[in-house]
C-alpha positions in Angstrom: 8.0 70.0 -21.0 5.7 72.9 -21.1 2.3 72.8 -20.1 0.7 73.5 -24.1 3.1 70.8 -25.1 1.9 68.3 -22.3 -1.7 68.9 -23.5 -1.3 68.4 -26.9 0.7 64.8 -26.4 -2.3 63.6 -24.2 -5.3 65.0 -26.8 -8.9 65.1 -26.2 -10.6 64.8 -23.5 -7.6 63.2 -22.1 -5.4 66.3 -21.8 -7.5 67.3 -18.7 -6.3 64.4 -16.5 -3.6 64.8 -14.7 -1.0 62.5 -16.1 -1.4 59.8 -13.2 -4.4 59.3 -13.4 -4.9 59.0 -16.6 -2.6 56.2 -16.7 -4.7 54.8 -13.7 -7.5 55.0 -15.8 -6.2 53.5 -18.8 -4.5 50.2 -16.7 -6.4 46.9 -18.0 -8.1 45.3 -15.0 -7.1 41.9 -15.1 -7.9 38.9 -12.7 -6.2 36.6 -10.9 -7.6 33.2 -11.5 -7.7 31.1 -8.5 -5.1 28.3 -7.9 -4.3 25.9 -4.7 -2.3 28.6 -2.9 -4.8 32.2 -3.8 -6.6 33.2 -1.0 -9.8 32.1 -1.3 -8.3 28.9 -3.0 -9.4 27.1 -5.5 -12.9 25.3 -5.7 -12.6 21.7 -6.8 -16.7 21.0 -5.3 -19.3 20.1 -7.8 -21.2 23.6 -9.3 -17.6 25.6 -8.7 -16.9 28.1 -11.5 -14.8 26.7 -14.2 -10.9 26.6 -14.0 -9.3 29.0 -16.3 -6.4 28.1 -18.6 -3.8 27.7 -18.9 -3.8 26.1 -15.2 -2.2 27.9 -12.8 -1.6 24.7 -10.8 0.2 23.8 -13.9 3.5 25.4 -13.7 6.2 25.1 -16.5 9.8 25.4 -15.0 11.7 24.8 -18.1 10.3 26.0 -21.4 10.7 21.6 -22.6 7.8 21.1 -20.0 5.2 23.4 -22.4 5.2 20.5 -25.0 4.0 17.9 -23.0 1.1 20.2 -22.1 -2.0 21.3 -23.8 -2.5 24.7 -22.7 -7.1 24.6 -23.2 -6.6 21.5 -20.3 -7.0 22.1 -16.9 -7.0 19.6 -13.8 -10.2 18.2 -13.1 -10.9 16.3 -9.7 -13.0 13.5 -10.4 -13.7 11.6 -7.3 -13.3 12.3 -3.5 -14.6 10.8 0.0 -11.5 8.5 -0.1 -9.0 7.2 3.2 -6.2 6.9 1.4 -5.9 6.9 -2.4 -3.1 4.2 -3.8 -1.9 2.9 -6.7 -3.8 4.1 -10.0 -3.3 1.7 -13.3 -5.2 1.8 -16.7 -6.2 -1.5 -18.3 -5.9 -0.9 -22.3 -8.3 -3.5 -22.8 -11.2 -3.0 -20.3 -10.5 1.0 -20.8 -11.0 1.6 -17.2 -8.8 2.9 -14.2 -8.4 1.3 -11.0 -6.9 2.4 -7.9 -7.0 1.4 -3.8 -8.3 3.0 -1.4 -6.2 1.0 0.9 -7.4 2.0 4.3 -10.7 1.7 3.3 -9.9 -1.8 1.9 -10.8 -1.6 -1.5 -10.2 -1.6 -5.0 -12.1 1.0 -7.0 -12.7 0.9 -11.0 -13.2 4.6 -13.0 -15.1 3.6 -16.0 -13.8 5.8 -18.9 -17.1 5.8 -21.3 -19.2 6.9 -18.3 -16.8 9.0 -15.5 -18.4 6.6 -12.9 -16.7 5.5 -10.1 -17.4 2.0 -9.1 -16.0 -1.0 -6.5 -14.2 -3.9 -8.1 -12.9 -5.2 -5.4 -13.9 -5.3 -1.8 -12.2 -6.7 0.4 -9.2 -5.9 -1.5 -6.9 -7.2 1.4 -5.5 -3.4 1.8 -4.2 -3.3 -1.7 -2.0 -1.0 -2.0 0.2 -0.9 -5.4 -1.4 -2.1 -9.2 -0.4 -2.8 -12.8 -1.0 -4.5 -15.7 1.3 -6.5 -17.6 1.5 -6.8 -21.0 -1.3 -9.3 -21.6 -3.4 -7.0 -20.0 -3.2 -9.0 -16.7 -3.6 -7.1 -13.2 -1.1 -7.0 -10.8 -1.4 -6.4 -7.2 0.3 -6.0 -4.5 -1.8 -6.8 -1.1 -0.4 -5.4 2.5 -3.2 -7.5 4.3 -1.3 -11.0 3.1 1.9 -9.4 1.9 2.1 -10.8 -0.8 2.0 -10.1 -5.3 -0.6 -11.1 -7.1 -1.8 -11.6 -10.4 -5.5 -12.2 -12.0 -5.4 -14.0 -14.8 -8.1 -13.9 -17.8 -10.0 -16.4 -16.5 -10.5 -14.5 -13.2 -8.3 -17.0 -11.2 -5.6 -15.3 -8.9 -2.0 -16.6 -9.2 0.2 -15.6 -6.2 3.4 -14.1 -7.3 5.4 -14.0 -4.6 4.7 -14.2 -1.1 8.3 -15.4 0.6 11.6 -15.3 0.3 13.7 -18.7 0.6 10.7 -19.3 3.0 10.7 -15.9 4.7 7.3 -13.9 4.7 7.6 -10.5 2.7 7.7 -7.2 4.4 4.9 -5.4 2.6 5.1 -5.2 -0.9 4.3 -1.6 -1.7 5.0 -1.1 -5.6 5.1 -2.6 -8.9 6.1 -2.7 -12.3 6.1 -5.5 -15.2 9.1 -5.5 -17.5 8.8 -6.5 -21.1 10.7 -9.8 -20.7 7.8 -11.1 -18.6 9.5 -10.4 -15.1 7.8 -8.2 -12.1 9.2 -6.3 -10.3 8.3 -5.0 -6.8 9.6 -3.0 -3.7 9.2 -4.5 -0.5 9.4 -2.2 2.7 7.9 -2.4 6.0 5.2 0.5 5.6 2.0 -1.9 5.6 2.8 -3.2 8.8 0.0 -1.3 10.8 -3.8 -1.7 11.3 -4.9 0.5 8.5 -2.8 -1.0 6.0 -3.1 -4.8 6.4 -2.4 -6.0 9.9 0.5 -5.6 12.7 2.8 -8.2 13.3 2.0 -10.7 15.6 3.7 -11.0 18.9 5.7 -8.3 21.0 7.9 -6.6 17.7 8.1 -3.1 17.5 5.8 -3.0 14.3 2.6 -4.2 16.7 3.3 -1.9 19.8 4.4 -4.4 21.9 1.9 -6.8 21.2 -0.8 -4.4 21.6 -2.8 -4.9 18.3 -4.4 -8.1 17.6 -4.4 -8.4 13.7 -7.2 -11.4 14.1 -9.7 -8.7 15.2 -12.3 -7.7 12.5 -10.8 -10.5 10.3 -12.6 -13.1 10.9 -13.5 -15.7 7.8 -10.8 -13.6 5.8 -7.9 -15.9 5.8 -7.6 -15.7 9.5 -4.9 -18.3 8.9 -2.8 -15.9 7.0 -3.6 -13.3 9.2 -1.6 -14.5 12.1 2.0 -16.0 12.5 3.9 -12.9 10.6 6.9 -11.0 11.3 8.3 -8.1 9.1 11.8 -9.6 9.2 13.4 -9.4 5.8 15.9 -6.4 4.6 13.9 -4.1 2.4 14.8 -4.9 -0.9 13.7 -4.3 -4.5 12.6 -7.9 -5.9 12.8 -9.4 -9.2 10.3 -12.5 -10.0 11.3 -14.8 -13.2 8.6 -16.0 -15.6 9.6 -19.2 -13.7 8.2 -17.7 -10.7 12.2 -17.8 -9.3 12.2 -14.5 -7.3 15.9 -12.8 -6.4 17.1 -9.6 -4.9 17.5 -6.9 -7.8 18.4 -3.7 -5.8 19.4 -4.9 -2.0 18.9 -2.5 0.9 20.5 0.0 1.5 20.7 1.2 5.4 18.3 4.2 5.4 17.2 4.2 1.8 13.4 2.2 2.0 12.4 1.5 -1.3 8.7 2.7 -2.4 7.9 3.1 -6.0 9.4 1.6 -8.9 9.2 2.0 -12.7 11.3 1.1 -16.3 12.7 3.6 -18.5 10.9 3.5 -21.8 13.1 1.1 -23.6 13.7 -1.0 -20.4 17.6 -0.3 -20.2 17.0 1.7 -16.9 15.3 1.0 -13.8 13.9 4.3 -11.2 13.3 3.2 -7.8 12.0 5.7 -5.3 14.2 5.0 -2.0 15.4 7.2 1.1 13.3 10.2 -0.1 14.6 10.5 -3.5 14.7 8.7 -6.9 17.8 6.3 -7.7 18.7 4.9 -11.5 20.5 2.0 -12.5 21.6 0.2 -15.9 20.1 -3.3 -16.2 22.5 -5.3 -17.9 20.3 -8.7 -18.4 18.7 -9.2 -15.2 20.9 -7.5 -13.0 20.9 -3.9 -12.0 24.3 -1.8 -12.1 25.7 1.4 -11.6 22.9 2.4 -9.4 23.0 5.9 -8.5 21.2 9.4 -7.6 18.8 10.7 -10.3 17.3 13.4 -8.0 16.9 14.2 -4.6 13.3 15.5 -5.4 14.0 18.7 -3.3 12.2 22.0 -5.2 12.7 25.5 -4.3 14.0 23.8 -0.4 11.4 22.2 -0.2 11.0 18.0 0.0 8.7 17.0 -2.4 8.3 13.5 -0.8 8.1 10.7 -3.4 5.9 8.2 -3.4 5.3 6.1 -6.5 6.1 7.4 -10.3 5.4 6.8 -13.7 7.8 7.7 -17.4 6.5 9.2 -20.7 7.3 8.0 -23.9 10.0 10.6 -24.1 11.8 9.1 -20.7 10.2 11.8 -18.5 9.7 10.6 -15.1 6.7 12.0 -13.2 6.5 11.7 -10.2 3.9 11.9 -6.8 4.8 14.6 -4.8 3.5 14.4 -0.8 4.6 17.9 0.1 3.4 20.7 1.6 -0.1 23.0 -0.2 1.7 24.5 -3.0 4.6 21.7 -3.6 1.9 18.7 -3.0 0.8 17.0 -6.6 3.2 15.8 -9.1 6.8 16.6 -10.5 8.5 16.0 -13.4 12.1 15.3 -14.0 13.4 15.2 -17.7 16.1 11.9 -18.7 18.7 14.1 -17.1 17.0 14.5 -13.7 16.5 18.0 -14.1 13.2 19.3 -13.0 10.8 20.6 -16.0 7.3 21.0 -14.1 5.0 20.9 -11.8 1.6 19.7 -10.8 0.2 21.2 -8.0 -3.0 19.9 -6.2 -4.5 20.8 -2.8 -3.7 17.1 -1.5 -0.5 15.2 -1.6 0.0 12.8 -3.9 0.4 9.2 -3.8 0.5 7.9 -7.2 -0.2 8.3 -10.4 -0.8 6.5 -14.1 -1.2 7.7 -17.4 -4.9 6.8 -18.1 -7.1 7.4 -21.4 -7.4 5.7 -24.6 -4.7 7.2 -26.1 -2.6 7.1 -22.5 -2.3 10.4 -22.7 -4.5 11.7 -19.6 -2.5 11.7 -16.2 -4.3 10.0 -13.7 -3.3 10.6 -9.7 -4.3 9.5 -6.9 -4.1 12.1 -3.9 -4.8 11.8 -0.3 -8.6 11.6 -0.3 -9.0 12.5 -4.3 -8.6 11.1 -8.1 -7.5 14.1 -10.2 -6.9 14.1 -13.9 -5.2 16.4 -16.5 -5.1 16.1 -20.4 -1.3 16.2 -21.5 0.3 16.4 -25.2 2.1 13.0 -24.2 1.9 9.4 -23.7 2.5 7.0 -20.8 5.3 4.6 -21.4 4.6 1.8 -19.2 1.4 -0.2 -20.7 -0.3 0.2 -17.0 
């Protein structure tokens, strides 16, 4: 092209830049808005510039993930200070949130008409896992006694299940109700230390040796309880009968530790988190069969560690991720277990519920954190 012709095409003032930078100078000069993994990272303190949407710690793998999401939301951290945040659950009725802070031994309440944060419950006995059935009822599960509870409308406590066929529980981690009045709860051997509950007593390999003395700092708390218990049992998935009859829904399988636990949303499946991934079965009245891998929960080769899970109307399963900064927050796996999105945070994540009025806010509980994003869908489970 000639050097006349080259002039004209550019025009104007134009024509006398060389054509580089011209196009230098006509590039938009766009930002980069900060996420968990930018460098400085983003600022989740009180007075910290405004995130910018759509999140970029909201990441859409599969196109189906964009319409469960409302692209003006962002994530919003809402509390922090916390040892180890547990087992989030919205109560319809009171229109609050609660979740454990189970180190800390206590049971915290996020009021939704005033964003407060307040205790509910302390001591909590290291409550780790909650619910709420479908009477509105709490459920608990307690490391410090081992043991399911439920508080009833009067503000009595019922015990659940606490043995079984006379054997002390393990530590009953997770929980879910099922529509037919049942709970049902996972029951490893993770809240067998001082910070969760208390050690075992005597020389097993869960107190050191005998090393820790679980009636120490106990004192007047069921020191009776306290003592005289031994993490003995395989680590099964439980079932408890409106009777109270509790039996073995999903024994143990060598390697495979079962953690969270929820119901698909027409109660024909069961997800329980176990061995690092997420397993499926049918239940076929109150048996569970043809139990079998939904996902290994590894993303991009990385582990996204599992922890406890909730489903969406639509049978999406999303679940707590307790991976490294950049895969730690939440995943989501559609009916199929194919992954559709993520969540990331700057914490791992531990839990999470779908919280709100509508049930449409999801609600997690990370390391030392309570986070909450806005989505275009609703929670299945009613806690």
């Amino acid at each position: 092209m000639s050097h006349l012709n080259r002039r004209l095409m550019l025009g104007g003032a134009a024509a006398s830049l060389p054509v580089s930078a011209h196009a230098q100078a006509s590039k938009p000069l766009l930002g980069t808005p900060r996420s968990v993994i930018t460098d400085p990272p983003r600022d989740y303190s009180l007075g910290a510039a405004p995130a910018f949407s759509p999140d970029p710690d909201v990441l859409r793998v599969a196109a189906e993930f964009g319409g469960l999401l409302i692209g003006q939301e962002v994530i919003r951290r809402l509390h922090t200070g916390l040892h180890l945040a547990e087992g989030p659950a919205w109560s319809s009725l009171g229109q609050y949130a609660i979740f454990s802070d189970v180190k800390n031994d206590t049971l915290y309440r996020y009021i939704w008409e005033t964003g407060e944060v307040t205790v509910f419950r302390r001591p909590s006995y290291s409550t780790n896992g909650n619910s709420f059935d479908f009477q509105g009822r709490q459920l608990s599960t307690q490391d410090f006694f081992r043991r399911v509870v439920r508080w009833e409308a009067d503000g009595s406590m019922t015990i659940i299940a606490d043995n079984y066929n006379g054997t002390t529980l393990n530590s009953p981690n997770d929980l879910a109700p099922h529509k037919d009045g049942s709970v049902w709860f996972t029951d490893p051997q993770f809240g067998g230390n001082l910070a969760e509950g208390h050690p075992d007593d005597g020389d097993g390999p869960m107190n050191g040796g005998g090393m820790r003395d679980p009636r120490i700092g106990n004192s007047g708390v069921g020191i009776g309880k306290a003592g005289g218990m031994h993490q003995t049992l395989a680590m099964n998935v439980y079932r408890v009968d409106p009777s109270g009859r509790i039996e073995i829904a999903v024994p143990f399988e060598q390697g495979k530790a079962p953690n969270g636990i929820c119901f698909s949303p027409d109660y024909t499946k069961v997800y329980v988190i176990r061995g690092g991934g997420i397993s499926v079965g049918d239940l076929s009245g109150t048996k569970v069969t043809n139990l079998r891998d939904f996902t290994d929960c590894m993303v991009d080769g990385v582990h996204c560690s599992p922890d406890g899970m909730r489903p969406d109307r639509a049978g999406n399963i999303w679940c707590s991720s307790a991976a490294p900064l950049g895969y730690a927050g939440v995943t989501v796996w559609n009916p199929g277990g194919r992954l559709i999105g993520r969540v990331r945070l700057p914490e791992g994540c531990a839990n999470l519920c779908f919280a709100g009025p509508k049930r449409d806010h999801l609600f997690m509980a990370a390391t030392q954190s309570i986070y909450m994003l806005r989505v275009n869908i609703q929670g299945a489970s009613p806690g």
